[in-house]
N, C-alpha and C positions, 0 to 999 in steps of 0.2 A: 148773576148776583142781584138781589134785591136790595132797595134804601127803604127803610123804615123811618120817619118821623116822628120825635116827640116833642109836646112843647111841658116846660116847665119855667118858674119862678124862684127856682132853687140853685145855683151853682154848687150848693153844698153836695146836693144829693146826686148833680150830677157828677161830682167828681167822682163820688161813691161809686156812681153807676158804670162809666169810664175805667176804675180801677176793678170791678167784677169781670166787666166783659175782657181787660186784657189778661188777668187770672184765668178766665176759662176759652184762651186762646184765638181770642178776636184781636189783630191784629189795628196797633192806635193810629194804621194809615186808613184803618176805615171808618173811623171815630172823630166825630165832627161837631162841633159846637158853635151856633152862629147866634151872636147878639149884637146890639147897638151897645153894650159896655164891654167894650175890648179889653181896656185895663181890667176890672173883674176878672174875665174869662183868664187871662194872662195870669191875676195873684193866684185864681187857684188850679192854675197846671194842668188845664183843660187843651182839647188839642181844636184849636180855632180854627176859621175859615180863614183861607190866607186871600188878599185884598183883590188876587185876580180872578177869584172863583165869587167873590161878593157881585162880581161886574157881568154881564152878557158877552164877552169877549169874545170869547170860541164858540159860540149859540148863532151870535150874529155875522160873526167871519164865516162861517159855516154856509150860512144866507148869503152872503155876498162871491162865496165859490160859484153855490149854486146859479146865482147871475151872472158872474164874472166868465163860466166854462160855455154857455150859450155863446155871449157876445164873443171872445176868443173862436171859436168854431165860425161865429158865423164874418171873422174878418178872414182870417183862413179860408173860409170857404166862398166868400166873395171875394178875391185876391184868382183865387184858382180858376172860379166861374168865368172871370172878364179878361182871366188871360194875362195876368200883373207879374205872375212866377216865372213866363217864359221871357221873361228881359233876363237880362246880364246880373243884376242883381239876384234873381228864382227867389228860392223862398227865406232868405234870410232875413230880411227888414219886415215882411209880414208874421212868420212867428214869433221875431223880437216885439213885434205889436202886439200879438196874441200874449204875448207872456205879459208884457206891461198892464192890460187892460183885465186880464184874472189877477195881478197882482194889487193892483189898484182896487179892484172892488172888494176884495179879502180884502185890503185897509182899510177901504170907507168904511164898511163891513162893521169891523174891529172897532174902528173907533167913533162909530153909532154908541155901540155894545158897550163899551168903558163909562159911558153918559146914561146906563137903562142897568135896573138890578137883575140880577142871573134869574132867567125863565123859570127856575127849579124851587126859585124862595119868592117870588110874586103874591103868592097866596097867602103867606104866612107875616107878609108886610104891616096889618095889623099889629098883630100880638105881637111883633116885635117893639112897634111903638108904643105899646103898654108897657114895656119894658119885662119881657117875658124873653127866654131863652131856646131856640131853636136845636134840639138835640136828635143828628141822626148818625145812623151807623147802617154799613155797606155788609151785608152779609151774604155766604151761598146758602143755597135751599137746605142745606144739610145741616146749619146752625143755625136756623128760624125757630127749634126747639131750647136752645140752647138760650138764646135771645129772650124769647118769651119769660125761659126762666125767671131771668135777672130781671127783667123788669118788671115781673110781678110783685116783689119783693118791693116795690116803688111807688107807692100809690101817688105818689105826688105828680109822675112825668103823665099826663095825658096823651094820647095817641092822636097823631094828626096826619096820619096817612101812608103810603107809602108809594116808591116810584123806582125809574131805574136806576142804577147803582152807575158810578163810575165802572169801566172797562178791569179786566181781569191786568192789562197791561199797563195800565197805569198805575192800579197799585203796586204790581211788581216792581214795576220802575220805581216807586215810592220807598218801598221796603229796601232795595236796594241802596239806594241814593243816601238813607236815614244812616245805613248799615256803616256806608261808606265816612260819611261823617262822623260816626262815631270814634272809627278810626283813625282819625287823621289827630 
């Protein structure tokens, strides 16, 4: 999947545009609208960025695996080297270390990322300050024509780029999840 960016100054017109694309079967878990007026985005039934996706969270825990899985390996693998697993204890209290010291850095990680805005909206940190609207949508290759349609018809959304898409599993989890709610 591909994320497409648009910035606009209209909420109007992106509702408009929001309500096309789920008429021609784009799906509103791929439909995203990020501004600094929340409430706005909220009166007109736009489908927002929710507060954990505004944040680095999972960008930066992700960076902290990556550190966290070295130092685990390398207590494990010093524990093993000098001979510490052949006491009576073996390897129990050093993989309880290894798990603590990957879990710890995935924290630190985490809560860097909750204090720094999502890697994904850095660039667009301006125009949001001008009080401008961040409008993107998750599409497959096969509805990039489809896309283009609708928003030809928009002269108002400017194009501001585009990048990678959330995961095929995550949406599905999403579309589920919505489904599920519906229900209850």
């Amino acid at each position: 999947m591909n994320r497409h960016y648009y910035i606009s100054d209209n909420l109007d017109d992106l509702e408009t545009v929001e309500t096309e694309l789920e008429a021609n079967g784009i799906s509103t878990e791929r439909i995203h609208v990020l501004s600094e007026k929340d409430a706005d985005v909220e009166q007109h039934h736009l489908h927002d960025v929710n507060s954990l996706m505004k944040q680095d969270v999972v960008h930066s825990g992700e960076i902290g695996a990556v550190v966290g899985v070295p130092l685990a390996a390398l207590v494990l693998g010093g524990a093993y080297w000098l001979g510490w697993t052949e006491s009576a204890a073996g390897w129990v209290p050093f993989i309880f270390l290894a798990v603590v010291i990957l879990g710890f850095c995935i924290w630190e990680g985490g809560f860097f990322g909750i204090q720094v805005p999502n890697a994904h909206f850095r660039a667009f940190k301006q125009k949001l300050a001008e009080g401008k609207h961040l409008f993107f949508v998750d599409v497959e290759p096969d509805q990039e024509a489809l896309l283009d349609r609708v928003i030809e018809h928009h002269p108002r959304l400017t194009i501001a780029g585009t990048g990678a898409a959330a995961p095929h599993w995550t949406v599905a989890w999403l579309q589920r999840w919505h489904q599920f709610k519906r229900t209850i």
